[in-house]
C-alpha positions in Angstrom: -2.1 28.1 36.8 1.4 26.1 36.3 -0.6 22.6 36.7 -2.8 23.8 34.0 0.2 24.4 31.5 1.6 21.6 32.4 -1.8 19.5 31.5 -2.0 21.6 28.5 1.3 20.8 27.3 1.5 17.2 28.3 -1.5 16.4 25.9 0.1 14.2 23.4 -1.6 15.7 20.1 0.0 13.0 18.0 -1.5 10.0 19.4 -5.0 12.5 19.6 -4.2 13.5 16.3 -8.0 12.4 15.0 -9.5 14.2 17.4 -7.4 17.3 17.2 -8.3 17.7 13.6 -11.8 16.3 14.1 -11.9 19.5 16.7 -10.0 22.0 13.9 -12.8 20.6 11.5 -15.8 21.9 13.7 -14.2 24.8 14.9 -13.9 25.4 11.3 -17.7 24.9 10.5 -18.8 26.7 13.7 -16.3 30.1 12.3 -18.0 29.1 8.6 -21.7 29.3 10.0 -21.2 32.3 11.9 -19.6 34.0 9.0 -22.8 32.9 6.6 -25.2 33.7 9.6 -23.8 37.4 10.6 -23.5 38.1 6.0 -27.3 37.0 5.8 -28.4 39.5 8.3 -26.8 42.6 6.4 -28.1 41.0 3.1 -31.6 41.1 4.8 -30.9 44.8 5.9 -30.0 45.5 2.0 -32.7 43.6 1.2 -35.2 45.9 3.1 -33.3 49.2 2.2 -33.9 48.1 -1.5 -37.1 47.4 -0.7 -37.5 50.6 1.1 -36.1 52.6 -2.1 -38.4 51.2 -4.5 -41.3 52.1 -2.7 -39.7 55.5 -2.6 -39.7 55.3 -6.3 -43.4 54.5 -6.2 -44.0 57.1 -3.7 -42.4 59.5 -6.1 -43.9 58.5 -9.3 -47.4 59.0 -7.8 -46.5 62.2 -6.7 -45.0 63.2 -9.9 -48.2 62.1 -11.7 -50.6 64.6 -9.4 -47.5 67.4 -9.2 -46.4 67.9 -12.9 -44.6 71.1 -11.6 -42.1 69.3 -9.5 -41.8 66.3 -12.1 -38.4 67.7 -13.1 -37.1 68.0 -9.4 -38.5 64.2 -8.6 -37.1 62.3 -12.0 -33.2 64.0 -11.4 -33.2 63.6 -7.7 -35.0 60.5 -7.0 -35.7 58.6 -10.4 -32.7 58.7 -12.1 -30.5 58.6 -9.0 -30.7 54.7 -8.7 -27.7 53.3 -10.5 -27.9 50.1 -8.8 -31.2 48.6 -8.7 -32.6 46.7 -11.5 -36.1 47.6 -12.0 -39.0 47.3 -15.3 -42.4 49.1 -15.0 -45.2 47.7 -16.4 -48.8 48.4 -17.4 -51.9 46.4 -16.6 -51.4 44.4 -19.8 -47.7 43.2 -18.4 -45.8 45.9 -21.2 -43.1 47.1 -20.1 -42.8 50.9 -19.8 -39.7 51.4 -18.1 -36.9 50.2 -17.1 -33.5 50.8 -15.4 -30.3 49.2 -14.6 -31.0 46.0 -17.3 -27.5 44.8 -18.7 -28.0 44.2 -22.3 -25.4 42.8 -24.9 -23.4 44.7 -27.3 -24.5 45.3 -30.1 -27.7 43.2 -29.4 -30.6 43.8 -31.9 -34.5 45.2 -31.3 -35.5 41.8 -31.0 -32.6 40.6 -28.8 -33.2 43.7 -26.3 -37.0 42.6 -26.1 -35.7 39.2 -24.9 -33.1 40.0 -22.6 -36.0 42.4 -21.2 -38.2 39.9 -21.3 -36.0 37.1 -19.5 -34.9 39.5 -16.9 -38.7 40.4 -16.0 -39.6 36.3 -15.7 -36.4 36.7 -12.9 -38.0 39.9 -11.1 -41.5 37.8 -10.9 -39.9 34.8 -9.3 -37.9 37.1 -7.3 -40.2 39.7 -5.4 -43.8 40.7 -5.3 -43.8 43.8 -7.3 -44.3 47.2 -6.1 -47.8 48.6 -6.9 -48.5 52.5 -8.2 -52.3 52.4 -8.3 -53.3 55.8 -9.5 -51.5 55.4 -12.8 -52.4 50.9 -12.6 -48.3 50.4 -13.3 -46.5 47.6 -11.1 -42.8 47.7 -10.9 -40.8 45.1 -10.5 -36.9 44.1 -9.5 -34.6 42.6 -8.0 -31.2 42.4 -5.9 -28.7 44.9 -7.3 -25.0 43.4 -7.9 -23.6 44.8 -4.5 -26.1 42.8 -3.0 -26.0 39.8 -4.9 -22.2 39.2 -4.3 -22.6 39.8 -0.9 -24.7 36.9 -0.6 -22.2 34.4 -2.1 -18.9 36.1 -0.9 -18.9 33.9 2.6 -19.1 31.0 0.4 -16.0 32.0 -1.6 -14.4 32.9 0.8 -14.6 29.9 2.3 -13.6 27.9 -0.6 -10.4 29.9 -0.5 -10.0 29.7 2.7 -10.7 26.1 2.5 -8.3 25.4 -0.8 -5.5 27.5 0.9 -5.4 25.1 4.2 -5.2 22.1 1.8 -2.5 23.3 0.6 -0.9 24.4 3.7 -1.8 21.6 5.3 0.0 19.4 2.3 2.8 21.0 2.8 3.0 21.1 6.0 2.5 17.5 6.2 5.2 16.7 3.4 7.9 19.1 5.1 7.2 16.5 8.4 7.3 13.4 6.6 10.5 14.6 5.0 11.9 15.9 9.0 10.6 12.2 10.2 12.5 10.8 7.4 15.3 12.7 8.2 15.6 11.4 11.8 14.8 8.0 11.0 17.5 7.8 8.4 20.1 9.4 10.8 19.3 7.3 14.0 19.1 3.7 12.5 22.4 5.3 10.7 24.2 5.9 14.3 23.0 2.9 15.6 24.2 0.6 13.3 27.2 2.8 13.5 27.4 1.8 17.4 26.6 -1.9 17.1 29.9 -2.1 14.7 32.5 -1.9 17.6 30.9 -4.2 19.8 29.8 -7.0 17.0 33.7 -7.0 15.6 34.9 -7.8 19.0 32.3 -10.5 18.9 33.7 -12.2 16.1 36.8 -12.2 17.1 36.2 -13.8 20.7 34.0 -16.4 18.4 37.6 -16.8 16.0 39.2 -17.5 19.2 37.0 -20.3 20.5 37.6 -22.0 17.2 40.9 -22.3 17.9 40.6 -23.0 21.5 40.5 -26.5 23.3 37.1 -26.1 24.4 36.0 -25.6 20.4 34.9 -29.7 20.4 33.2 -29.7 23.5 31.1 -26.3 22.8 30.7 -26.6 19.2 27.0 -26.8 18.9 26.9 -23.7 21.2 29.6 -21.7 19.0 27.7 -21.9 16.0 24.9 -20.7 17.2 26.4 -18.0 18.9 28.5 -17.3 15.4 24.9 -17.7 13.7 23.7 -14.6 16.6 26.8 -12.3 15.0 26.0 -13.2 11.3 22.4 -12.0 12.5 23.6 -8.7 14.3 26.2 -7.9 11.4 22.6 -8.6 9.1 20.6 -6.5 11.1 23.6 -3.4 11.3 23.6 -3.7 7.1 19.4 -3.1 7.5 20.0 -0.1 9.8 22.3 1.0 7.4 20.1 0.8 4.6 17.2 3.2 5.4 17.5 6.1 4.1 19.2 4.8 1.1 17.8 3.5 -2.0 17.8 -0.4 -1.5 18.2 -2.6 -4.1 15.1 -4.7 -5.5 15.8 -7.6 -7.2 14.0 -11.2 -7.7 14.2 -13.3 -4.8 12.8 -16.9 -3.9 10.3 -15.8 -1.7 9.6 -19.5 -0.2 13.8 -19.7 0.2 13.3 -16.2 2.4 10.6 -16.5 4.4 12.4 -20.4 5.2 15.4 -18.9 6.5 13.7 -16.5 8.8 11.4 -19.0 10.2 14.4 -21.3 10.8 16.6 -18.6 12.6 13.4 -18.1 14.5 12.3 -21.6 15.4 15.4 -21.9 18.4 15.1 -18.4 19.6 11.3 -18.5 20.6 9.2 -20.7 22.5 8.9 -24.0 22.0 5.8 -23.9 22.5 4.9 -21.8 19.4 4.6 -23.8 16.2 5.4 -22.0 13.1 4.0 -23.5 9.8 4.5 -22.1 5.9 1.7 -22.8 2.8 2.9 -22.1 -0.3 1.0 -22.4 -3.3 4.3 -23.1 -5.1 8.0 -23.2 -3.4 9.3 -21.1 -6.9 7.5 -18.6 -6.6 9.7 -15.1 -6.5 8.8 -11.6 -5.9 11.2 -8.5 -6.4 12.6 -7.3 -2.9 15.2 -6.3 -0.7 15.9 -9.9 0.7 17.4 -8.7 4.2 15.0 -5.9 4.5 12.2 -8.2 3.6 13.4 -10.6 6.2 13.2 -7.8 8.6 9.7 -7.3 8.3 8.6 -11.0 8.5 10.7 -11.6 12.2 9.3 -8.4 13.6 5.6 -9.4 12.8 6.7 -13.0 13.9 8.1 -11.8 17.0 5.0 -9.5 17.7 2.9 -12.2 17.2 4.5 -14.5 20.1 3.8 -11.7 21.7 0.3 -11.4 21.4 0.1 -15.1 21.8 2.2 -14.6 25.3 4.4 -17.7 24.0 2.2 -20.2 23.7 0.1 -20.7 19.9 0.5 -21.0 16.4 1.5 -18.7 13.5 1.2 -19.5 9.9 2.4 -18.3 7.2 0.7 -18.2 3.4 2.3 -17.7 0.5 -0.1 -17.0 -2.4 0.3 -16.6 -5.9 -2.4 -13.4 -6.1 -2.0 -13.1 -10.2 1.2 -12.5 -12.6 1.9 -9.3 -11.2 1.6 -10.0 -7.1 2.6 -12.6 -4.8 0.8 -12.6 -1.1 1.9 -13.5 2.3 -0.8 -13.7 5.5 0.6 -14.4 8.7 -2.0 -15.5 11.0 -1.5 -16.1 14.5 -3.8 -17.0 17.5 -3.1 -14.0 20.0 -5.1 -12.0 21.9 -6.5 -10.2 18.5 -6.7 -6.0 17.6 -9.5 -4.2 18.1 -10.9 -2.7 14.4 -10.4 0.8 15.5 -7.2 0.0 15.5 -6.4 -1.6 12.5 -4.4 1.5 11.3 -3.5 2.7 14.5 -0.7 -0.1 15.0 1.4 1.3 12.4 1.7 4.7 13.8 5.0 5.3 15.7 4.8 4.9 19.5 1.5 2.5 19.2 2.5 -0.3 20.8 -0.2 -2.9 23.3 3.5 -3.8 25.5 3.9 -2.0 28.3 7.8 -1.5 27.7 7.4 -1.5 23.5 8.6 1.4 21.8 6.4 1.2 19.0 8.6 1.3 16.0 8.3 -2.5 14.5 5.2 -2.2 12.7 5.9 1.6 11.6 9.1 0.3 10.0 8.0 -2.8 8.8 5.1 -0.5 7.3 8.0 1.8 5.8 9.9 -1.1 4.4 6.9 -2.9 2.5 5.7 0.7 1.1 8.3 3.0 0.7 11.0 0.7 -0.9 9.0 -2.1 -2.0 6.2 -0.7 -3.2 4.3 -3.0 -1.6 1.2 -3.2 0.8 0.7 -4.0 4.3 -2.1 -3.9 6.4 -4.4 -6.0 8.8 -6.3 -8.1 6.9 -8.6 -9.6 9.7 -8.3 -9.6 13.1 -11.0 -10.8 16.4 -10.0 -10.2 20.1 -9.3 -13.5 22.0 -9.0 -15.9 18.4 -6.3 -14.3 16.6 -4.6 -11.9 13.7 -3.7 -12.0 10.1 -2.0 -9.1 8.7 -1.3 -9.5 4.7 1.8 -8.5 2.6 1.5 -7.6 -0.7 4.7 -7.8 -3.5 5.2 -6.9 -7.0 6.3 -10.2 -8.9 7.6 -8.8 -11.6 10.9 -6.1 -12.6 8.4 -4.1 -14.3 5.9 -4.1 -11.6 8.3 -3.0 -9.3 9.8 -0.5 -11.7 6.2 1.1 -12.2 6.0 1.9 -8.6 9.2 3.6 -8.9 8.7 5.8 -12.1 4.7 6.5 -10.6 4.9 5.3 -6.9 1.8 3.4 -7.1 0.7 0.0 -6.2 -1.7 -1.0 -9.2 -3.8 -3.6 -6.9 
């Protein structure tokens, strides 16, 4: 029994999630059909009892016509005792005779009553064969009584409500975890940056010391590069720092920033990767968050040497898409992603490394779309030849300040 809690709870339903609610979806239709199924049997049983009581009606009437001294006892106790079922009786011509139970409009005239009597007779055809009283040749026809009629469709609404109230709690729901996941983002990048901030002064001041030391001439080359390293880490503590706060989005050189990163990259990778940038034009700028921005191009960088286990080629496109977006596709030739998981690689703890964490992509995604108000997504990808994912940006102030005022990407 304790093996099969802990199976039960060691299920990770967030990597499952598709199937969990692919599972909630046909539970959902299996409690929906059962509910329509088990209704439609007591409308059939109405149905029949309806049935049952019109031919008690006929029953009646024939004996009323041969029994004119009970005719009083059979029209209060029988006849005029069904408040609930529609009914016209005709004569062999099709003239209605009587009729009970027919809703006509207020103040509705002669000629309006004929019809609404005449309408709701077409409906009682199309409905039921009619009843037959032979002696006197008068059919009588009906149809389902009200009861019986909103039994029929109340599984259906209830379902819709049932239906539009899980939306909604399902929305919320949803929001109230984005807004926890937010939360916890904001406050661990937060303490981490905090933590890097004792360590990456000490650094500097070690590299101050150097400068001033005799080996400074001898190790120069090495001391810059090192000094570059702590410009980097301070860089990547201001990032940390920034999520969960409003960056600022301005116009940057686009070209200019995606230079810098590949040229901080080129010495800290292998040398046998080559990394090569198209641009359609060297001036063309987009509105970002340059360090954040940088960010996300050395993390999918990095990923792709990755995939490429050190050894390929990674280009990088800059397009000009139309005055109001600027594109970048970085293609690489790794090992490729499967389709189905196109959209999977962006979900937190999705990772193809056995020691990855899973975070890159899911903050790169949060970078380009939640403070950008960008896009990012895998734009093609085929196992064994390679990947290109594609970045979207606004190029314009008022592009960017649309996404802010509507929070939508017009693309």
């Amino acid at each position: 029994m304790k093996n099969r809690f802990q199976d039960l709870t060691s299920i990770d339903f967030y990597q499952n999630r598709r199937q969990v609610k692919w599972l909630v979806v046909l539970l959902s239709i299996l409690i929906g059909a059962g509910s329509i199924w088990y209704t439609n049997q007591l409308v059939e049983e109405l149905k029949s009892r309806e049935r049952r009581q019109i031919e008690l009606l006929s029953s009646a009437l024939e004996y009323a016509a041969s029994n004119a001294d009970n005719l009083s006892f059979i029209n209060q106790e029988i006849i005029q005792q069904n408040y609930s079922i529609p009914i016209i009786m005709v004569d062999a011509e099709g003239n209605p005779l009587e009729f009970r139970n027919i809703q006509f409009r207020k103040n509705a005239t002669s000629q309006d009553s004929i019809k609404t009597l005449s309408e709701e007779l077409e409906e009682m055809k199309a409905e039921y064969e009619p009843v037959l009283l032979q002696e006197a040749d008068i059919q009588i026809f009906y149809r389902n009584s009200e009861l019986l009629t909103n039994l029929r469709y109340y599984p259906y609404v209830q379902l819709a409500v049932i239906m539009i109230f899980g939306v909604l709690a399902y929305a919320l729901f949803n929001q109230s975890k984005i807004a926890e996941q937010n939360r916890v983002w904001a406050g661990l990048t937060k303490e981490t940056a905090h933590q890097l901030g004792t360590p990456i002064a000490s650094l500097m001041a070690w590299i101050d010391y150097l400068r001033n030391s005799p080996v400074w001439e001898e190790n120069k080359e090495i001391i810059q590069e090192m000094d570059k390293d702590v410009v980097k880490l301070r860089m990547v503590t201001e990032r940390f720092s920034s999520i969960g706060s409003k960056p600022v989005i301005q116009s940057e050189n686009l070209y200019q920033a995606i230079e810098e990163t590949i040229n901080y990259l080129r010495p800290r990778i292998s040398t046998k990767v080559d990394l090569h940038i198209n641009a359609d034009s060297q001036d063309l700028d987009a509105m970002m968050n340059k360090p954040l921005f940088e960010w996300v191009i050395e993390n999918i960088c990095k990923n792709a040497v990755d995939a490429m286990k050190g050894k390929g080629t990674i280009t990088i496109d800059i397009i000009q898409d139309s005055d109001k977006f600027v594109i970048v596709d970085i293609t690489d030739t790794g090992k490729g992603i499967e389709k189905r998981n196109f959209k999977k690689v962006f979900n937190p703890g999705f990772s193809t490394r056995q020691r990855g964490w899973g975070l890159g992509l899911t903050l790169a995604k949060r970078i380009i779309e939640g403070y950008h108000g960008g896009r990012i997504f895998v734009k093609s990808s085929e196992p064994g030849v390679g990947t290109t994912f594609r970045i979207i940006l606004h190029s314009t102030v008022e592009g960017a300040e649309q996404f802010v005022t509507e929070g939508i990407l017009e693309y």
